[in-house]
Residue frames as qw, qx, qy, qz and C-alpha x, y, z in Angstrom:
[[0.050, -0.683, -0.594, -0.423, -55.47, 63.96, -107.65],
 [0.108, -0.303, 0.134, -0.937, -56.12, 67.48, -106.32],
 [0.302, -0.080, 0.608, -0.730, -58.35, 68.11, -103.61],
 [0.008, 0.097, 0.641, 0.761, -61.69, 67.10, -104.77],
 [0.350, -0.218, -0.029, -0.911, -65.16, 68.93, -105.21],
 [0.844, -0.055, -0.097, -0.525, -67.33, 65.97, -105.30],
 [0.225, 0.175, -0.937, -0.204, -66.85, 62.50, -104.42],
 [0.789, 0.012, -0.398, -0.468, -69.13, 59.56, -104.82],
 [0.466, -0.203, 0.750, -0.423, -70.17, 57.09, -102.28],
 [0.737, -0.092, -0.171, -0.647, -71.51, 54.14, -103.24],
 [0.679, -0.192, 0.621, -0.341, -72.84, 50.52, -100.98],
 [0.727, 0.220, -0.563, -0.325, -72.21, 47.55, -102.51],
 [0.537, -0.233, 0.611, -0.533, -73.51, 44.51, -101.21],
 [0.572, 0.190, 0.785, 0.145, -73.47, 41.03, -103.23],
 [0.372, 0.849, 0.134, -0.351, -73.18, 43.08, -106.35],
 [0.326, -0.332, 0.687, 0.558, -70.72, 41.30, -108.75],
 [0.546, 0.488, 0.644, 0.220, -73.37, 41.51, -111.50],
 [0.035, 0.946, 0.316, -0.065, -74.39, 44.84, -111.24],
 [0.501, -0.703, -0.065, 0.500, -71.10, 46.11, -110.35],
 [0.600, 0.095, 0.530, 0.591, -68.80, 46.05, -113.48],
 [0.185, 0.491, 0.497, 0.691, -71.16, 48.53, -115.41],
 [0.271, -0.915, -0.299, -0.018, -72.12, 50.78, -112.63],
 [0.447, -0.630, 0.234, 0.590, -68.32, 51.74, -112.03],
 [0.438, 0.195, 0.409, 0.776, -67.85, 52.37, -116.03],
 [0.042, -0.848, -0.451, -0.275, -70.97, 54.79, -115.80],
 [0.310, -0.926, -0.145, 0.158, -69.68, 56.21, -113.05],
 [0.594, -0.318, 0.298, 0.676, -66.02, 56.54, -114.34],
 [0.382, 0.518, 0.583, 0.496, -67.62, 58.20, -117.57],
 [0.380, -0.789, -0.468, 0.119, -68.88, 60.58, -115.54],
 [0.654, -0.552, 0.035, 0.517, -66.04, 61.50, -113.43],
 [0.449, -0.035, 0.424, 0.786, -63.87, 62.17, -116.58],
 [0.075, 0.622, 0.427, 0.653, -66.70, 64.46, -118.61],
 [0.546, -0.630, -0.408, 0.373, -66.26, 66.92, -115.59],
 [0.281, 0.825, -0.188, 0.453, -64.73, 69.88, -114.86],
 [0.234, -0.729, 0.414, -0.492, -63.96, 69.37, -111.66],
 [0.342, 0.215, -0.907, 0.118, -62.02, 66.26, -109.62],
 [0.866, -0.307, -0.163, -0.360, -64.34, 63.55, -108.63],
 [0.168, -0.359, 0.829, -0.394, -63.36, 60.98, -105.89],
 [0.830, -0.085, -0.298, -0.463, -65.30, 57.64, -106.03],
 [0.350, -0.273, 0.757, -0.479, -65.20, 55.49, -102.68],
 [0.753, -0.125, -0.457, -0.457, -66.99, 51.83, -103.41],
 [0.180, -0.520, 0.629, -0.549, -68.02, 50.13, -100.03],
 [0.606, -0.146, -0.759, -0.190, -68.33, 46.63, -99.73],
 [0.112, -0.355, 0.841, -0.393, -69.35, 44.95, -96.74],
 [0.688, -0.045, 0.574, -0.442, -70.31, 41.82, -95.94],
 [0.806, 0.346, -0.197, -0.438, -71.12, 40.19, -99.46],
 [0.777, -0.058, 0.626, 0.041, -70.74, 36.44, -99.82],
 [0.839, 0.479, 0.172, 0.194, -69.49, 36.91, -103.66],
 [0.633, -0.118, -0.025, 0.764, -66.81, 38.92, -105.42],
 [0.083, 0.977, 0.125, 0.155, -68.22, 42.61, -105.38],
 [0.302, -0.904, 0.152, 0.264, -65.09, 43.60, -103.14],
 [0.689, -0.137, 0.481, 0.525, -62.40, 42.10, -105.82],
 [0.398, 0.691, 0.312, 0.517, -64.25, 43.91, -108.79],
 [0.137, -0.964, -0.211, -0.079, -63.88, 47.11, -106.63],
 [0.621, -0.665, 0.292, 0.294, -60.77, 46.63, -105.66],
 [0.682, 0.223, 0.595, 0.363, -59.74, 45.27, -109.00],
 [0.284, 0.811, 0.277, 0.430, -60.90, 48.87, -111.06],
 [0.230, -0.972, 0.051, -0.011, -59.42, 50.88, -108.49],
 [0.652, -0.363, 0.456, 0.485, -56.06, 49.33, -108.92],
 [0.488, 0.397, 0.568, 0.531, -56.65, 50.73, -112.76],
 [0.032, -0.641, -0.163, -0.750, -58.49, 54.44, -112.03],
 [0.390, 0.116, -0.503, 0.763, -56.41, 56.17, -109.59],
 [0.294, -0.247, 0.043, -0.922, -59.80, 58.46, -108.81],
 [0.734, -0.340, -0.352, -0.471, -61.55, 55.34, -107.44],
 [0.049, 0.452, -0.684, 0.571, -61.25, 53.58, -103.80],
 [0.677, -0.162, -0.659, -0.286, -61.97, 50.35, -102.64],
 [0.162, -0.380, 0.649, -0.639, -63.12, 49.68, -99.09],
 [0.693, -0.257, -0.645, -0.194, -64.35, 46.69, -97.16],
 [0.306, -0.354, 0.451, -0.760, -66.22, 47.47, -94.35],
 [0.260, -0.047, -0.964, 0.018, -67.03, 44.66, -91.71],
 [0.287, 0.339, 0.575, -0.687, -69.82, 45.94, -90.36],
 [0.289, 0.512, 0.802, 0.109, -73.06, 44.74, -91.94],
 [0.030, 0.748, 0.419, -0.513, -75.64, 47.50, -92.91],
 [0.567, 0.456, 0.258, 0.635, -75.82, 49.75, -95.64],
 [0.206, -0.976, -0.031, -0.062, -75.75, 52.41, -93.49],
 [0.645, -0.584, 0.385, 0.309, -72.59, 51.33, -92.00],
 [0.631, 0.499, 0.307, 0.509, -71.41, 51.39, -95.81],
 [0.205, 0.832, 0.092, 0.508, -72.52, 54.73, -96.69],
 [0.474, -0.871, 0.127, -0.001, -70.98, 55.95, -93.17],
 [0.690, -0.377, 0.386, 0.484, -67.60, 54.67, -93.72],
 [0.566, 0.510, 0.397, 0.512, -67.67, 56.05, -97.32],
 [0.116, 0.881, 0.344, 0.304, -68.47, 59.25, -95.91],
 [0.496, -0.866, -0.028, -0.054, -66.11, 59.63, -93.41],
 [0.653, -0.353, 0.372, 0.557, -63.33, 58.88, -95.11],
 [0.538, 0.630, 0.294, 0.476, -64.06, 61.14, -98.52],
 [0.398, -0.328, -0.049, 0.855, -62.47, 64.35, -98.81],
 [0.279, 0.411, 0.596, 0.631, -65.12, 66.15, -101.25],
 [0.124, 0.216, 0.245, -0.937, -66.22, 69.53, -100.47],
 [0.817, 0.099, -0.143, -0.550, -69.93, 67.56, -101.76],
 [0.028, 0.183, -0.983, -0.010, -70.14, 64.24, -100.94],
 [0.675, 0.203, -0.231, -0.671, -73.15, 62.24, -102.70],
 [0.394, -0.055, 0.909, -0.124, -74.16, 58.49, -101.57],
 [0.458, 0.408, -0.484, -0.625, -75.08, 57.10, -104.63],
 [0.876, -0.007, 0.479, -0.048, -77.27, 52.90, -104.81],
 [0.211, -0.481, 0.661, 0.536, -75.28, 51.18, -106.85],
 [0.531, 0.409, 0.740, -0.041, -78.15, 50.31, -109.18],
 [0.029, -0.111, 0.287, 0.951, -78.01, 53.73, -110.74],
 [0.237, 0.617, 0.748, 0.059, -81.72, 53.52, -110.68],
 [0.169, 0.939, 0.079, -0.290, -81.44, 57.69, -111.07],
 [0.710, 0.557, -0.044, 0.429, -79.20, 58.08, -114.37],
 [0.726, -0.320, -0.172, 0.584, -75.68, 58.70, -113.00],
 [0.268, 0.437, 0.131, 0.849, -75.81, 62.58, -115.10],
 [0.280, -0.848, -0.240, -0.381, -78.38, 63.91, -112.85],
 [0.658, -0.410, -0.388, 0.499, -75.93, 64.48, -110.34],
 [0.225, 0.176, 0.018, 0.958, -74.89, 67.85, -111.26],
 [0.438, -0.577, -0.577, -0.378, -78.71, 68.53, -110.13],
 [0.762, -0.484, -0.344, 0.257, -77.14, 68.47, -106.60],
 [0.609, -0.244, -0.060, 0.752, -74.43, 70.50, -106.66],
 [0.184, 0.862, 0.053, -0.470, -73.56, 74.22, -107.41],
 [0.198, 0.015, 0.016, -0.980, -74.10, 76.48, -109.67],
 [0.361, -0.193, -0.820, -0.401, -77.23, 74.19, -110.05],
 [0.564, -0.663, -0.488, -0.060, -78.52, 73.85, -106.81],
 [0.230, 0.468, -0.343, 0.781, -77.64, 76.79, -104.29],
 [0.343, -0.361, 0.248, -0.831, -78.00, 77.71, -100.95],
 [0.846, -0.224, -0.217, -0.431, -78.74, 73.87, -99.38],
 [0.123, -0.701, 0.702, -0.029, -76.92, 71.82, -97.04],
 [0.378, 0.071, 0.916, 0.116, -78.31, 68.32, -97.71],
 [0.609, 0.303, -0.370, -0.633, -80.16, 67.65, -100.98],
 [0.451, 0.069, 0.884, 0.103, -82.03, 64.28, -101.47],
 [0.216, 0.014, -0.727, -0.652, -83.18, 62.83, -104.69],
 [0.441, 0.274, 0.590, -0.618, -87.04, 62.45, -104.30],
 [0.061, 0.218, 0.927, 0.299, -89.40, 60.08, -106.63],
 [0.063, -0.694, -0.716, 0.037, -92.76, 62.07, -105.14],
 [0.106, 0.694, -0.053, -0.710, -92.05, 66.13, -105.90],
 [0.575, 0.731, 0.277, -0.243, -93.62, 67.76, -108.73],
 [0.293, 0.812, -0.466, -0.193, -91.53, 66.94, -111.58],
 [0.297, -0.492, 0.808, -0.130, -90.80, 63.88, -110.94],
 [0.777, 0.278, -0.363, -0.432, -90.75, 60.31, -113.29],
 [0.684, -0.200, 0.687, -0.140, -91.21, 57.04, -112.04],
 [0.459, 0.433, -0.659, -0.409, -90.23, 54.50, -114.85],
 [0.588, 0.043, -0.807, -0.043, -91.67, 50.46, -115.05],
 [0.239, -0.171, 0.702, -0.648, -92.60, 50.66, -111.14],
 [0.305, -0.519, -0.783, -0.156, -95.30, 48.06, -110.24],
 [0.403, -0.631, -0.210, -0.629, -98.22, 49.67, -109.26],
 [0.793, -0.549, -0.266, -0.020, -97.87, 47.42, -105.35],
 [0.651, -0.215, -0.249, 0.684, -94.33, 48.44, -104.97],
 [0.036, 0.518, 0.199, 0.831, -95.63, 52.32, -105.53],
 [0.538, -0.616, -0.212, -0.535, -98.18, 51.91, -102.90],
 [0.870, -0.242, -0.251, 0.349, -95.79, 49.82, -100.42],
 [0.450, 0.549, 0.092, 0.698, -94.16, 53.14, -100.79],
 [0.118, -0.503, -0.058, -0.854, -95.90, 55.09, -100.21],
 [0.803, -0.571, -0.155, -0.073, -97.10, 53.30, -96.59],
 [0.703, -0.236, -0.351, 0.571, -93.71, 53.41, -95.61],
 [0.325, 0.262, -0.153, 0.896, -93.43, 56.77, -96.24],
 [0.518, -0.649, -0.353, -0.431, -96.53, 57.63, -94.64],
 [0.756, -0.500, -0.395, 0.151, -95.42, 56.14, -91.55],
 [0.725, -0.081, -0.128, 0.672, -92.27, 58.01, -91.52],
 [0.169, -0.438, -0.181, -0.864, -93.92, 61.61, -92.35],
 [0.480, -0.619, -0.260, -0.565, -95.88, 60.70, -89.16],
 [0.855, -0.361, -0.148, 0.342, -93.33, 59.40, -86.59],
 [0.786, -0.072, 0.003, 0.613, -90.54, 61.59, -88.12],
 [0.194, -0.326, 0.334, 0.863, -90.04, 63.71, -90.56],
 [0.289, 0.781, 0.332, -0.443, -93.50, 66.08, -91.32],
 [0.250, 0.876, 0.011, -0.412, -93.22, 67.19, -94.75],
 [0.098, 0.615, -0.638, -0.453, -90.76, 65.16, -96.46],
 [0.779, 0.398, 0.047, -0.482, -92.03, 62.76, -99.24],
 [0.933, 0.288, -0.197, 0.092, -89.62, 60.37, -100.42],
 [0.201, -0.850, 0.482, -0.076, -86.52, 59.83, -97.81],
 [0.752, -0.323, 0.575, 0.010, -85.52, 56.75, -98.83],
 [0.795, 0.551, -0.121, 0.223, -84.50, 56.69, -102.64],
 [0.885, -0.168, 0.021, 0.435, -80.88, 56.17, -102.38],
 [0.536, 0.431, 0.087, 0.721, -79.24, 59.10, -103.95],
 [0.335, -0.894, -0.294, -0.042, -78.33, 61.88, -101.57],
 [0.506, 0.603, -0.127, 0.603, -76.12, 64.74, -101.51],
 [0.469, -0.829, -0.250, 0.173, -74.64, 66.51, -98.29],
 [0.198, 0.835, -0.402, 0.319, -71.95, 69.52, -97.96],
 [0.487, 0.304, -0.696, 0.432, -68.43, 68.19, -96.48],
 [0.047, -0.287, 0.642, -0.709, -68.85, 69.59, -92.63],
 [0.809, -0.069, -0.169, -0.559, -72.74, 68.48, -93.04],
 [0.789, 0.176, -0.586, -0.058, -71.60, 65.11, -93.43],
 [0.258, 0.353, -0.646, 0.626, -68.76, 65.03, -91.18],
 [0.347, -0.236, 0.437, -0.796, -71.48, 66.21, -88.39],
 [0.812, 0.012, -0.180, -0.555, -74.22, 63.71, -89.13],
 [0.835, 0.065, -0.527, 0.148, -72.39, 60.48, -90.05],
 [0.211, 0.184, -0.745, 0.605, -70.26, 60.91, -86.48],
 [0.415, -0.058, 0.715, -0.560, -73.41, 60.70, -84.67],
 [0.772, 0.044, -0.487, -0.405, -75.39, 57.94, -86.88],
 [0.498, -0.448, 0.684, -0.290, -76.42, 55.00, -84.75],
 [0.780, 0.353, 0.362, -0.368, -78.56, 53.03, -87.18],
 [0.110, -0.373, 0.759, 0.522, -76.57, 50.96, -89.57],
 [0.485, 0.294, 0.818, -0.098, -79.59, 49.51, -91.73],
 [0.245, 0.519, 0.620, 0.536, -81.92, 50.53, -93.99],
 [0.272, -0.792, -0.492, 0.238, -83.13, 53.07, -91.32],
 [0.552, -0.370, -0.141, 0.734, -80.39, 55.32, -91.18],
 [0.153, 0.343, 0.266, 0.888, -81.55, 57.93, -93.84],
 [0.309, -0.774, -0.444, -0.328, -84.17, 58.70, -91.47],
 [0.686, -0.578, -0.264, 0.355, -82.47, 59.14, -88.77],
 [0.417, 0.276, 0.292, 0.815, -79.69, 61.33, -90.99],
 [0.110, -0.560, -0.432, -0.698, -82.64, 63.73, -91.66],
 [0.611, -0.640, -0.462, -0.062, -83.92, 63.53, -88.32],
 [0.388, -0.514, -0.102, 0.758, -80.77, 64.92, -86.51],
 [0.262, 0.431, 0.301, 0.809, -80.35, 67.19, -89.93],
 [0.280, -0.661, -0.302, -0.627, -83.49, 69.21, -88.21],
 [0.572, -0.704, -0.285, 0.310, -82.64, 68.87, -84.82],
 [0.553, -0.097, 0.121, 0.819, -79.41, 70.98, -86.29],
 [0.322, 0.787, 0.196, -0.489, -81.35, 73.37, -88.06],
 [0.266, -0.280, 0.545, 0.744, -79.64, 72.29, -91.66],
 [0.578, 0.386, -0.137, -0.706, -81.69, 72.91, -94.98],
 [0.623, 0.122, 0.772, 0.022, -83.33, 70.17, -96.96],
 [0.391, 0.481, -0.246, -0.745, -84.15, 70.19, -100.23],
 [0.737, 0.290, 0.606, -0.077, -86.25, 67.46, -102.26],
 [0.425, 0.464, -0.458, -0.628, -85.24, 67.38, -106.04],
 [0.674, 0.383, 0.210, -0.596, -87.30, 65.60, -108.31],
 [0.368, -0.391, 0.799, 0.269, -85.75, 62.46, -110.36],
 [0.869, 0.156, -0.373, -0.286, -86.33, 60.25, -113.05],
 [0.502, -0.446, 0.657, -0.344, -86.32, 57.11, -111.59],
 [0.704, 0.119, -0.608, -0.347, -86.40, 53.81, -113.29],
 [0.727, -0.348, 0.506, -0.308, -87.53, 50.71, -110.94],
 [0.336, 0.511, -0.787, -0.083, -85.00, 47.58, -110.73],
 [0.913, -0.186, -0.302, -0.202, -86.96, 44.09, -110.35],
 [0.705, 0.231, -0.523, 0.421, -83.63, 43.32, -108.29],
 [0.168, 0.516, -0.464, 0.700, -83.82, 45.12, -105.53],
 [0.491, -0.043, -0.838, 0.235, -83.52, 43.82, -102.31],
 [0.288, -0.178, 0.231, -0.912, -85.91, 45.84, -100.60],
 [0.322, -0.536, -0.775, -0.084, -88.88, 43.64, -98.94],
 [0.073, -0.524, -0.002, -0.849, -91.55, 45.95, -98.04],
 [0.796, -0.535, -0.171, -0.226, -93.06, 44.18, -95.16],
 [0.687, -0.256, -0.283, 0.619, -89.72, 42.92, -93.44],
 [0.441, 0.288, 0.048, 0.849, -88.55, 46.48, -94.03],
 [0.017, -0.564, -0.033, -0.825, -90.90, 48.41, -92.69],
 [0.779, -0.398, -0.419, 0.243, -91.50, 46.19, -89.48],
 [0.500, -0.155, -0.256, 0.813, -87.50, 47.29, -88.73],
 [0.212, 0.469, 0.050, 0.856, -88.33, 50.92, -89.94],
 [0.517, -0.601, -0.458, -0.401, -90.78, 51.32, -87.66],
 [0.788, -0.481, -0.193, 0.332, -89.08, 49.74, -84.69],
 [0.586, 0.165, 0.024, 0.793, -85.87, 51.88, -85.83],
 [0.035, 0.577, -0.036, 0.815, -87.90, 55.12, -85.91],
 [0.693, -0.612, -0.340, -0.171, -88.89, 54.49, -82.43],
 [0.785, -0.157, -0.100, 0.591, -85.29, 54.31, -81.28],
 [0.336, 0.504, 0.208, 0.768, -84.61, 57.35, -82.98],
 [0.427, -0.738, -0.141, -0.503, -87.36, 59.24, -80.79],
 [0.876, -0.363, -0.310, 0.065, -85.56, 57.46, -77.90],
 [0.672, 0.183, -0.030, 0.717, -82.46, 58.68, -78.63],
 [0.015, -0.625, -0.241, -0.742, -83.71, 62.23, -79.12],
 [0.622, -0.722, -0.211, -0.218, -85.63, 62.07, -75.84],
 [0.884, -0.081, -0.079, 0.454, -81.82, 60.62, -74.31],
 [0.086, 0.955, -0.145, -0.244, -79.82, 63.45, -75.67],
 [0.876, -0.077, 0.363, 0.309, -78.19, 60.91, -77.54],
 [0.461, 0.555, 0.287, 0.630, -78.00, 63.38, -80.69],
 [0.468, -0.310, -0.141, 0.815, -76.24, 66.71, -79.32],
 [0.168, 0.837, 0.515, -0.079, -78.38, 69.31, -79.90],
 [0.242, -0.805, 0.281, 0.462, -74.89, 71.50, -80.48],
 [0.759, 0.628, -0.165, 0.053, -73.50, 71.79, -83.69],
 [0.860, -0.117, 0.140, 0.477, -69.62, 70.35, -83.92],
 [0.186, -0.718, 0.158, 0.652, -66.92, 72.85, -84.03],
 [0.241, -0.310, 0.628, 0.672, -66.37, 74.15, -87.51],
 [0.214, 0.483, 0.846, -0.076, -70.11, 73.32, -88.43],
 [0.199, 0.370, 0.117, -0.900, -72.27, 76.49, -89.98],
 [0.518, 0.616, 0.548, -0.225, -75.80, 76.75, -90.51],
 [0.222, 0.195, 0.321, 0.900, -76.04, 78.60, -93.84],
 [0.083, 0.271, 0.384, -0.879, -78.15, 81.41, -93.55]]
């Protein structure tokens, strides 16, 4: 396969149900392109067979690439996915497909210009929430609260799963991520603006998946504790306040 433009992260984590039909979606995909996709599926940890099915399609479509990462965390997923793709866009992707798997192009150019990270966002105008209960909406929307007031001012939904960053972007972030959990997209974002890189919220349909493994009380306990670190760090100079060689803001 040629270089390629885009590739696809995605965390899998005790996900031999799900798995099977999230990698045909995404292989559908791939192929109704113009341009070569890369797909990276990162197990770690699971107690079934998620890493055989992954391993198992990628022995079949040369454009896909199992990895089994022993560190817990889905951070520590999506970081190893990211640091080993080669896509000039590289796009961490839940493996629920709760955002339909077309809306990527949404993310990328000629579509979206002039951004170095793009996240997929459930609360900008324009944006459809599908079957959500009405308590996991508002459980939401307290975490995000918490995180818009500890963290990151002004951004509205940093934790749906589907997020897009330019190659060197990446590269620069993931090498200083500390936070392998659930935390890490904050943290992501959090250096992102110590760097000075652009954000951009785009609006999703979203469908909500009675399965997911999100508990909103354990979860935001850690997040909490996590975004505390974060500030720690910051205070530390844990996160280099220098961009990595080879790094540019866009203007």
């Amino acid at each position: 396969m040629s270089s390629p433009f885009l590739s696809i992260i995605i965390p899998a984590y005790n996900e031999e149900a799900r798995l099977p039909e999230t990698l045909e979606q995404v292989l559908s995909f791939s192929q109704d392109q113009p341009y070569p996709v890369e797909i990276l599926v990162v197990e770690n940890g699971s107690l079934d067979r998620t890493y055989e099915i992954a391993q198992s399609f990628a022995e079949k479509h040369p454009q896909f690439k199992a990895l089994r990462e022993t560190m817990r965390g889905k951070g520590q997923a999506v970081r190893r996915g990211m640091l080993e793709a080669h896509g000039e866009y590289r796009f961490m992707c839940d493996s629920d497909l709760s955002m339909p798997i077309a809306e990527i192009n949404r993310f990328l150019p000629p579509q979206m210009i002039g951004a170095d990270i793009v996240i997929a966002s459930r609360e900008a105008a324009g944006a459809i929430r599908y079957h959500e209960p009405a308590y996991r909406h508002w459980g939401g929307r307290m975490i995000n609260l918490m995180i818009r007031l500890m963290a990151l001012p002004g951004l509205h939904d940093t934790q749906c799963g589907f997020k897009c960053f330019r190659s060197p972007v990446a590269e620069d972030l993931f090498s200083h991520q500390t936070i392998g959990g659930w935390s890490f997209d904050i943290e992501l974002l959090f250096v992102a603006r110590l760097r000075g890189y652009s954000i951009v919220e785009l609006p999703i349909p979203w469908y909500f998946d009675p399965k997911s493994k999100l508990n909103v009380l354990r979860d935001s306990l850690q997040m909490g504790l996590d975004i505390l670190t974060i500030r720690r760090n910051a205070r530390r100079g844990v996160y280099n306040q220098e961009r990595s060689p080879g790094v540019e803001k866009r203007p």
